[in-house]
N, C-alpha and C positions, 0 to 999 in steps of 0.2 A: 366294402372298404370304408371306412370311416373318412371323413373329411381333413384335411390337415387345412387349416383357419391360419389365415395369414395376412390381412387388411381390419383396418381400427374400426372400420366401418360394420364388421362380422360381428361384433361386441357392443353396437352402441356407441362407438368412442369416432369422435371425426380431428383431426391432425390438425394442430395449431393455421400449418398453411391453407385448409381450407375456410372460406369465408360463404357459408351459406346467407339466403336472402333475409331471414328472418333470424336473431338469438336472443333469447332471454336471460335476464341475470337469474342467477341461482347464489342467491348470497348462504354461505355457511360457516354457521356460528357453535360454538360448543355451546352445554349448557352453563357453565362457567362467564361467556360471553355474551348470555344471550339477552340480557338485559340493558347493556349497552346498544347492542343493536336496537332493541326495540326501543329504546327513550330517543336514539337516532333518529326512527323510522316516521316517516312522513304520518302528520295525523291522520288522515282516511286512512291509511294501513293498522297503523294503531289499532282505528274504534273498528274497520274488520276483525281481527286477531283477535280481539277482549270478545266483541260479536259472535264469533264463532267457537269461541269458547277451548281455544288450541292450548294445548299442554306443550311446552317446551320440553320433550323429551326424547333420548337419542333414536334415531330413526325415523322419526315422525318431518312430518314438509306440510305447507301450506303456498297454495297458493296467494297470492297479491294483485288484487284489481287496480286500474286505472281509475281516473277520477270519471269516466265514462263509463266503466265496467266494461273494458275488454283487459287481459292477461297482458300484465305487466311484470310479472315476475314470480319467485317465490322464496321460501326463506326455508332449510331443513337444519336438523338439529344433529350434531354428531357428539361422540366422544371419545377415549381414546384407545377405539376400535372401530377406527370407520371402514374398515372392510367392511364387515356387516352391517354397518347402520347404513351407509350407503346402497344397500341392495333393496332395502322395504323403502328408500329414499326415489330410486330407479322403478320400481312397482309402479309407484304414489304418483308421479308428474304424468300431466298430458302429454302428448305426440307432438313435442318440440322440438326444439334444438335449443340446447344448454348452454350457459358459463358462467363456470362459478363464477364470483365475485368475494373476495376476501382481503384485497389487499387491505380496505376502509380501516381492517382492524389492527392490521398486523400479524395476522394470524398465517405459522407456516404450513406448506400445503403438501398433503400425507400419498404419496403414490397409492395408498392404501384404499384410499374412497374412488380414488379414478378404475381399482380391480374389482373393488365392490361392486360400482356401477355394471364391469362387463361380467362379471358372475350372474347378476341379476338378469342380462338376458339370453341367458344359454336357455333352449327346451330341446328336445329329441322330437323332431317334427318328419322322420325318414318318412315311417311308413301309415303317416297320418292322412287326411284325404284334404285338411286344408291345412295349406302354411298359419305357422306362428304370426299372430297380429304385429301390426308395427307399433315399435316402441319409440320414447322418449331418446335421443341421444343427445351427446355432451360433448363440450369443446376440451380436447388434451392439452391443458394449463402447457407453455412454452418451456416452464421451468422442470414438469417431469419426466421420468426417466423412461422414455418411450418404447425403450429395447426392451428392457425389464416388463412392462407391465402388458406389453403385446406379444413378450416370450410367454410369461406365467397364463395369461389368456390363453393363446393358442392349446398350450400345453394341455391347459386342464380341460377345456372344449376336448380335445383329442382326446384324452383319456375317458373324459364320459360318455365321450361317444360308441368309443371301442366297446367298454362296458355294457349300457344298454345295446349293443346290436342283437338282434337273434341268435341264438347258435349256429344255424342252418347258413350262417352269412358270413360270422367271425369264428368260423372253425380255423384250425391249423392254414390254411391255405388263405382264409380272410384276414387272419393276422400277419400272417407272412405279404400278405399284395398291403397289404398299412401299413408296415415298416418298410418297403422297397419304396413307397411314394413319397414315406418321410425324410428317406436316405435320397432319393431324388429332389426332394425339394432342397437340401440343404448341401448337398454335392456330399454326401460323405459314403464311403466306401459299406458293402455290404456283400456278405455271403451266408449263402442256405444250406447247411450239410440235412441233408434225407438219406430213405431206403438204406442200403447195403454199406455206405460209408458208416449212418450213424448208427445202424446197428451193429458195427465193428469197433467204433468209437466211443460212440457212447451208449453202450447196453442199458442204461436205466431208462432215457429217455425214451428210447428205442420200446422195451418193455411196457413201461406204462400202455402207449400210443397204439401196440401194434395190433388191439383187436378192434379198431375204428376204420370207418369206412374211407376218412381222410387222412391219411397216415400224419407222424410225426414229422417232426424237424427242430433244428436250433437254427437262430438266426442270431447271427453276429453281424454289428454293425458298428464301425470306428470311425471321427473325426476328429479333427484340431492335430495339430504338430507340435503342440509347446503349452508349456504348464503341468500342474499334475497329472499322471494317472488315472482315470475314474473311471469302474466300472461297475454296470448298474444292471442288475440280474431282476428279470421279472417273471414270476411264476408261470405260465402260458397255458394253463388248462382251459381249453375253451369249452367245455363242458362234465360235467362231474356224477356221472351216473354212481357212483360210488363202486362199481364195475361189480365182479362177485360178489363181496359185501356190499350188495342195493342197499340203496338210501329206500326212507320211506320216500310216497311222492311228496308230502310235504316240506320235505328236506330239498329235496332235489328240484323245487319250484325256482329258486333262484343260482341255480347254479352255471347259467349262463357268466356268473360273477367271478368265477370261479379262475377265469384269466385278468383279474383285477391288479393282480402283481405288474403284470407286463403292461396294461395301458399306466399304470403307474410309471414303470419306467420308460418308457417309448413317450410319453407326454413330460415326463420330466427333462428327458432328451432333448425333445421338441423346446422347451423353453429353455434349455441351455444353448443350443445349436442356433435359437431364435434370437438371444440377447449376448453373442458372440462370447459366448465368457472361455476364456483363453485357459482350456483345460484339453489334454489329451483322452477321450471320451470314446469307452468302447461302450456297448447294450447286447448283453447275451442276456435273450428270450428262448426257452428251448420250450415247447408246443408240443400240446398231444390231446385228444380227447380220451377219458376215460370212459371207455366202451365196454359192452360186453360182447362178446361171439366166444366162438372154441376158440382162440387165441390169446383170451381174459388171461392177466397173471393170475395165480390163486393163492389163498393164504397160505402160509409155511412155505411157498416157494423160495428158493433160492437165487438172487440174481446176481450178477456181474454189474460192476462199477468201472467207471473211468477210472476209477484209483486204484485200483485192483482191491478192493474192498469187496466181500462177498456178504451181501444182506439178504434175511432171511424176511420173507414179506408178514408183518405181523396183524395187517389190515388193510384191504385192495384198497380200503378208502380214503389211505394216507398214501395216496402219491403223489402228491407236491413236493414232497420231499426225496422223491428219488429222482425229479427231472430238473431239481434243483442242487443233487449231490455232487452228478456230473457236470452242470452247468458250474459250477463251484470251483470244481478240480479245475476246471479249462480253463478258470478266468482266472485261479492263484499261476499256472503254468506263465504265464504273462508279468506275473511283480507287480500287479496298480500299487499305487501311490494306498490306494481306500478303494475297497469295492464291499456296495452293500447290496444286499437280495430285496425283496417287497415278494409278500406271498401271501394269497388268503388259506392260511394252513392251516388254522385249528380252531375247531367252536371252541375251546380251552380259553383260549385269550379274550374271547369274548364275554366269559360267563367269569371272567378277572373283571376285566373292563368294560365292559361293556362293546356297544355295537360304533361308539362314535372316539375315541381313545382308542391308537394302534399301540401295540406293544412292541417294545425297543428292547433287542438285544444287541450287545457289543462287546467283544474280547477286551478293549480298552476304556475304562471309564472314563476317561478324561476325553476322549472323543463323546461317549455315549451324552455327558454332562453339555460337551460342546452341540451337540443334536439338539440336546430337548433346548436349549438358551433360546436357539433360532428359530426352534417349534415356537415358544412361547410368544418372542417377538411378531413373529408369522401370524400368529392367532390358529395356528395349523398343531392341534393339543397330539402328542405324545408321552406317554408314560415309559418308565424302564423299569424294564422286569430285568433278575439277572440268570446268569448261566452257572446255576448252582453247582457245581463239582461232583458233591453227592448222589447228583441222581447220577449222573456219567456211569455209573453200576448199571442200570438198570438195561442199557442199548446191549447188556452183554450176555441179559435174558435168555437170549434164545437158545432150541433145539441143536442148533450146527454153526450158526454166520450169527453176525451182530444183528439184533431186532432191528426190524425200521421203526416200531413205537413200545418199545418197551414192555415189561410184564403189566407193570400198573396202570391204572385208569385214574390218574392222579397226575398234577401239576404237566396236564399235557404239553400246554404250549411251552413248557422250558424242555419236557424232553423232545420237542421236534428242533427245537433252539440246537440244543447240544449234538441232537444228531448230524445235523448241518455244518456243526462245530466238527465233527471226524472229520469232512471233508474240507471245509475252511482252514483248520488246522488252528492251535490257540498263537502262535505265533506272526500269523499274519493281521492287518489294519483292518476287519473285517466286521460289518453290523447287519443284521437283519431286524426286519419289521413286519409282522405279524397283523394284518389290516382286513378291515371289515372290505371296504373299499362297496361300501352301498350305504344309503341314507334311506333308512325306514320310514320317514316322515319328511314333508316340506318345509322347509324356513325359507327364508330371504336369500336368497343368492346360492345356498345348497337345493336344490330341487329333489325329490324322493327319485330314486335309482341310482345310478353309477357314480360312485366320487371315487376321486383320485387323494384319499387321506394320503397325508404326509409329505407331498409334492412340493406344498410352497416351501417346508420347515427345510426340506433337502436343497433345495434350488439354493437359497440362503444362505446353507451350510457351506454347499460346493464351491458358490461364488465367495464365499470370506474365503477358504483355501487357495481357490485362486488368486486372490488379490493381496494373499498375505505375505 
């Protein structure tokens, strides 16, 4: 079961009210200001800096000696995107305790560097044989928004956690004990339909699931009493053997990833639920591993839908989208206000966009427009792709029942988009997002494994809804 992170001190970050014995200033200057500063700067600091030969460039920090040479401070460089400059800023510093220092300029102070700093020290240290070194932490400025940046922390912590677990750990029953702890931590109500109910109810989820040694389940979890609607559907394949249609192994190396939807949403949860935003907030995850045994679906089968939709299986390797079809139906039966999905569902979208860009469908452009605004602001990048009408032919391909992927081998991730659309229906507030939810490579503050793309850009969105 993954951790659910809930003290500033998990991040790096320590709470205005505490006063440790030792702080350093950490004065931070853009590079717009940074030569104010330095014509300020005491001369020993000066002929250090020009000494050391420091580039004033975003991300970059330098330490500041005393006129004894013991660590008297430091000076880091931002711009206007200190999330990220802030994480190679958090790297950079020795094992101190921090605070900024900004007032000298006037310069207003970005919640954004205070997330960057706790991005920077997430590692996945479970099942390593020595803890993660200790790091650098930093004093939370009085003036920032403490809910918010310890929601969006937590969140994302959870969600990469979830991600990088083992399979063997975060199967359908490890997902399902992470979402009862996070519905425990935050009192919010929860129920788990399995066995004979969900195969009554929900025959797709059911189907995928049912040749795994861990069976299936939905987990439904709702909190708040007042504000909109929101429900937030996360893909839950905790492993992706590609079932009859096997993956090769090289395919199937990372598809522990493969429930990246769901720590998506269950961490996004996690930072709404954390920074109290006055939203009525269901989370249907519906779970299954894609196994093989003699109870494998097989191609051209026929299955049964919550909708009463009968689909005709056009590749065992697309079932994220039937334990998303009924997840779907169940959460429209309800009215949200806005409910969107998060699924890793199609190498299609990636060979669009790439591994780090999730793609964004929505029945509503004026929402989808209002998504990417907040993506952008976030620095949390989303594209929109749209839900071309035309291809909607194609789900109708099949021998008997609607295709689950259509005839063609073309524009995949729009036709798994619109397949999801028969179940969404075009008339309801409804977006899906299409996400790698893994980092191939390390930077600053994204570490290579599990990411929770598109979390903050959502958090942002949900809270302007709420607030508007």
């Amino acid at each position: 079961m993954a951790d659910i992170y809930s003290n500033a001190t998990d991040f790096g970050l320590m709470m205005p009210s505490s006063e440790p014995d030792t702080i350093l200033p950490l004065y931070v200057v853009t590079t717009k200001s940074w030569q104010t500063w330095f014509t300020a700067a005491a001369d020993h600091h000066q002929r250090w800096i020009n000494d050391q030969g420091f580039t004033p460039k975003p991300g970059r920090v330098i330490t500041l000696p005393g006129q004894d040479g013991t660590l008297t401070g430091a000076v880091a460089i931002i711009s206007d995107q200190p999330i990220w400059d802030a994480a190679p800023i958090a790297d950079a510093l020795p094992v101190q305790t921090w605070r900024i220092d900004h007032h000298a300029l006037g310069t207003s102070f970005d919640d954004g560097f205070m997330l960057g700093w706790a991005l920077a020290h997430y590692r996945y240290t479970t099942y390593r044989d020595k803890p993660a070194p200790a790091r650098a932490s930093i004093m939370l400025p009085a003036e920032s928004d403490t809910a918010r940046i310890l929601g969006l922390a937590s969140g994302i912590y959870l969600g990469r956690d979830m991600i990088n677990m083992p399979p063997n750990k975060m199967n359908p029953a490890g997902l399902e004990d992470t979402a009862r702890a996070l519905a425990k931590t935050h009192k919010a109500k929860i129920t788990v339909i399995a066995g004979a109910k969900l195969a009554s109810n929900f025959p797709a989820i059911d189907c995928v699931g049912r040749a795994a040694e861990c069976p299936p389940r939905l987990i439904d979890m709702r909190w708040g009493k007042s504000g909109p609607k929101i429900t937030l559907i996360g893909k839950g394949i905790t492993f992706d053997s590609g079932g009859l249609d096997l993956k090769p192994s090289k395919a199937m190396e990372m598809m522990k990833k493969d429930m990246g939807g769901s720590a998506i949403a269950l961490g996004l949860a996690n930072a709404l639920m954390h920074a109290n935003v006055p939203i009525q907030l269901r989370v249907l995850v519906p779970t299954a591993e894609n196994a093989v045994s003699e109870r494998s679906m097989r191609p051209l089968d026929i299955i049964d839908t919550r909708a009463k939709l009968k689909v005709e299986i056009g590749n065992t390797d697309a079932e994220g989208r039937l334990v998303l079809a009924d997840a779907i139906t169940y959460a429209r039966e309800d009215k949200p206000d806005f409910m969107i999905d998060f699924a890793t569902l199609t190498g299609a979208a990636r060979v669009a966009l790439g591994t780090e860009l999730p793609a964004l469908f929505a029945n509503d452009d004026n929402v989808a427009r209002a998504i990417i605004d907040a993506s952008n602001k976030a620095h949390d990048p989303l594209w929109q792709l749209p839900l071309f009408d035309d291809y909607d032919r194609h789900l109708d391909a099949g021998y008997a029942a609607m295709s689950s992927t259509g005839a063609g081998g073309y524009g995949g991730a729009i036709t798994a988009a619109l397949f999801l659309r028969r179940f969404a229906g075009t008339d309801s507030n409804w977006a899906h997002i299409d996400v790698m939810a893994w980092n191939l490579s390390a930077r600053p503050g994204r570490p290579k494994g599990g990411e929770v793309m598109s979390l903050r850009a959502l958090f942002d969105y949900i809270d302007g809804l709420a607030h508007s």
